[in-house]
C-alpha positions as CSV (number, residue, x, y, z in Angstrom):
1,X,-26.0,-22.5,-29.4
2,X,-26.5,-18.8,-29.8
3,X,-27.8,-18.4,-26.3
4,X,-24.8,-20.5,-24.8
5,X,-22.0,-17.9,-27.0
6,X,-24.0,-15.3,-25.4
7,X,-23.8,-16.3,-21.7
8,X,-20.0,-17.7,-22.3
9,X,-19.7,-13.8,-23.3
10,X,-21.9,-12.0,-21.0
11,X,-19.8,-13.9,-18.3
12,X,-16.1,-12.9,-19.7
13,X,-17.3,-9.4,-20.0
14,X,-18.2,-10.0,-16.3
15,X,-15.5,-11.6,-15.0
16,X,-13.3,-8.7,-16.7
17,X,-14.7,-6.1,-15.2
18,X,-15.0,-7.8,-11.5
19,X,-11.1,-8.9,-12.4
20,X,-9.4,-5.4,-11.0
21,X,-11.6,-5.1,-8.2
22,X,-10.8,-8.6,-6.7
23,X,-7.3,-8.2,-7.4
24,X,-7.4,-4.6,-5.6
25,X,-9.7,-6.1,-2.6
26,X,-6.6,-9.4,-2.3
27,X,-3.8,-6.0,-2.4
28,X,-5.8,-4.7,0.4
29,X,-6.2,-8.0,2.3
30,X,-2.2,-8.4,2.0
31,X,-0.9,-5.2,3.0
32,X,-3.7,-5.0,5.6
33,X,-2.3,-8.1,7.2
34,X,1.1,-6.8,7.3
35,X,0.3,-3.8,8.9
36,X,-1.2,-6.4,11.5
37,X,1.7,-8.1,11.8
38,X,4.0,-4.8,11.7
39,X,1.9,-3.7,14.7
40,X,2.2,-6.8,17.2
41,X,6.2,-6.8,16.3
42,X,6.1,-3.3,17.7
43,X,3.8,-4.2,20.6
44,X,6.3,-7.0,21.3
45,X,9.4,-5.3,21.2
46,X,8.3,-2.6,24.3
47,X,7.6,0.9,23.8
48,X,10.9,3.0,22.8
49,X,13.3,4.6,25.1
50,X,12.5,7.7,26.2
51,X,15.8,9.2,25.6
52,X,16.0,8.9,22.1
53,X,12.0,9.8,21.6
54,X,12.2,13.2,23.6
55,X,15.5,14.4,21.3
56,X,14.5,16.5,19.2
57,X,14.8,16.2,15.0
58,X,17.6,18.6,13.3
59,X,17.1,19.0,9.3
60,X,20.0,20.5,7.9
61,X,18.7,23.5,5.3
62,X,20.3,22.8,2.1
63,X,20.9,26.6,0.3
64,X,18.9,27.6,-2.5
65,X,20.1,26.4,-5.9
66,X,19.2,28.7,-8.9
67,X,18.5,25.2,-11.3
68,X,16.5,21.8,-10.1
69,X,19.3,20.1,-12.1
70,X,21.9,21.1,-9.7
71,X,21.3,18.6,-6.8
């Protein structure tokens, strides 16, 4: 009976320690897929118009402010 609590253990200590890394490799899987699927809804919709690619991007420069907390 001791041996049998000692496998049941050996193999919860196991399975905690392999629990994060399959949950990280099923993240990956997901968000890999919808990157696949992102990528043949852009491939689908045509490339973008060349007017609005070529214009070029304006940031407006905010001025300094002496204090973080004044947003």
């Amino acid at each position: 009976m001791n041996t049998f609590l000692n496998y049941l253990v050996v193999a919860a200590l196991f399975a905690l320690v392999l629990a994060p890394v399959v949950l990280g490799l099923a993240r990956e899987r997901r968000i890999d897929r919808q990157l696949r699927e992102a990528e043949r809804g852009r491939r689908a919709a045509g490339p973008p118009e060349t007017r609005s690619a070529a214009r070029p991007v304006t940031a407006e420069r905010r001025p300094y402010l002496r204090s973080w907390a004044r947003v």
